[in-house]
Steps between C-alpha positions, in 0.01 A plus 500: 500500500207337317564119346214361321510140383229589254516662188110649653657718688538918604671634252544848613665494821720766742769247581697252331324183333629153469310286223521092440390464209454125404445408120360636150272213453178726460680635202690242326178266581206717480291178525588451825300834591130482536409769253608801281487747725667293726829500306446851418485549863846282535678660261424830641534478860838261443630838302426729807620299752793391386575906385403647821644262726927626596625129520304199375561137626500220229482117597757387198747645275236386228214694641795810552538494088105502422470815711746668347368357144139593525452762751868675448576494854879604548734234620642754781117462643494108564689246715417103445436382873411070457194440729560101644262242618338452798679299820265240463527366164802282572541114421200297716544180690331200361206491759410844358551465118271145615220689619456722195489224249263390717330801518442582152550136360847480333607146464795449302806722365381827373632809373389839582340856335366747757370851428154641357495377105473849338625447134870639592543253740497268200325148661350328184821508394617329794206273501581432094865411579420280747287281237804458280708459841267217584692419818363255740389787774228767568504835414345734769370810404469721793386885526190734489320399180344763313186416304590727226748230409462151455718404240688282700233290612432466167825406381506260707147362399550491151859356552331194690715563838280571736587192715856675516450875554340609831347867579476555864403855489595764813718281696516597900825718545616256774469196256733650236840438666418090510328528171863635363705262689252189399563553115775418287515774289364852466398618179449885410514567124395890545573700247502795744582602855619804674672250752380163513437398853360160471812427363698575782252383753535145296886508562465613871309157495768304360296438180676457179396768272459497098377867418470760177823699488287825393499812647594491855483130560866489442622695790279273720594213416837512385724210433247254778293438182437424212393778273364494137324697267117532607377388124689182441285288556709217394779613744258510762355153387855334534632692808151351680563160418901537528468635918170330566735175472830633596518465884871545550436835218203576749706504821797673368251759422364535812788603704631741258122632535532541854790634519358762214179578727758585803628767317218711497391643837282782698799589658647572206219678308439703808865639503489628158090640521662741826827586258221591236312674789836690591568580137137666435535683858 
């Protein structure tokens, strides 16, 4: 048996394949893609793998109906198998949270966006709602930036914040679980995801979560957080300043968050990738 974890892949092969097959966002957001012929190239290879492979391995229920909507796989083909977060993003001890506000010079309350700021991931919204949210914190903007995109920078310029949004960049993988468990709330207002991990890896961390309820998001993040439309801007204006100064709210949220995150492990997705193993056999 052949699995690929790449839609890139053989497609011709003398024994069963096994595809996961993550997201659409190269089609539904071409812009994301670097040029024409790389969305051509998307579209088409997507199409082929996805027909040639005998089972294919989606990471949400939400990525499971865009396959079948845009590329007509059959539903007998796929199985939803929920990936999980890593061991180590789990709630820090203070000495470590300490050290990275020390490290990247966080003083004060702040909530938190990471991931790179391609336009579906939606940050000058975030960084808009936070001016009308005007709570008395930081927000951190953490993530690969790509140059091709600086509207949030801007937003945040021309919105006169800049003493109260921070960009760290690529932050070290070890320094994520303490930056999690040092904020107060973590903010994702994508308006797409196949799955959503930085939303679970937030709740592993014991960090209260206010997040988009499109596509996927939902199944990640379940009834931990608190979920709203990703254009609202006034919802997401007065759910910021609501949690930002709700600390019994905030804890609540927390251990319904962690006890979310548990409910997602390797164990688990590793029992039903060998079923889907068996079943392509």
């Amino acid at each position: 048996m052949f699995h690929s974890t790449y839609y890139i892949k053989p497609y011709h092969l003398p024994v069963p394949s096994v595809l996961t097959y993550y997201d659409i966002i190269g089609l539904i957001y071409p812009s994301s893609l670097p040029s024409a012929g790389a969305r051509l190239m998307f579209r088409f290879l997507s199409r082929l793998a996805l027909a040639s492979a005998d089972r294919v391995v989606l990471l949400s229920e939400s990525a499971r109906r865009d396959a079948m909507r845009h590329f007509g796989v059959p539903k007998h083909k796929t199985t939803v198998v929920y990936p999980a977060a890593d061991p180590h993003f789990a709630p820090q001890p203070a000495h470590a949270v300490d050290r990275t506000r020390e490290r990247y010079g966080l003083a004060g309350p702040y909530a938190l966006y990471l991931g790179i700021n391609k336009p579906h991931k939606n940050v000058p919204f975030l960084v808009e709602a936070w001016a009308k949210a005007r709570p008395d914190a930081s927000l951190v903007i953490a993530g690969r930036e790509d140059p091709r995109y600086p509207q949030a920078r801007e937003r945040a310029q021309a919105l006169g914040i800049v003493d109260r949004v921070r960009f760290l960049g690529d932050v070290a993988e070890d320094d994520l679980p303490a930056l999690y468990s040092g904020a107060a709330l973590f903010a994702f207002p994508s308006l797409y995801e196949g799955f959503g991990l930085p939303v679970l890896e937030a709740l592993a961390c014991g960090t209260p979560v206010l997040s988009s309820n499109a596509a996927s998001l939902p199944e990640v993040a379940g009834n931990a957080g608190v979920l709203l439309p990703p254009t609202d801007a006034a919802a997401w204006s007065d759910a910021l300043a609501d949690l930002m100064t709700s600390p019994a709210r905030l804890a609540e949220m927390r251990d319904r968050g962690l006890a979310r995150a548990a409910s997602f492990t390797w164990a688990r997705a590793a029992r039903e990738t060998r079923a889907v193993y068996r079943e392509a056999a």
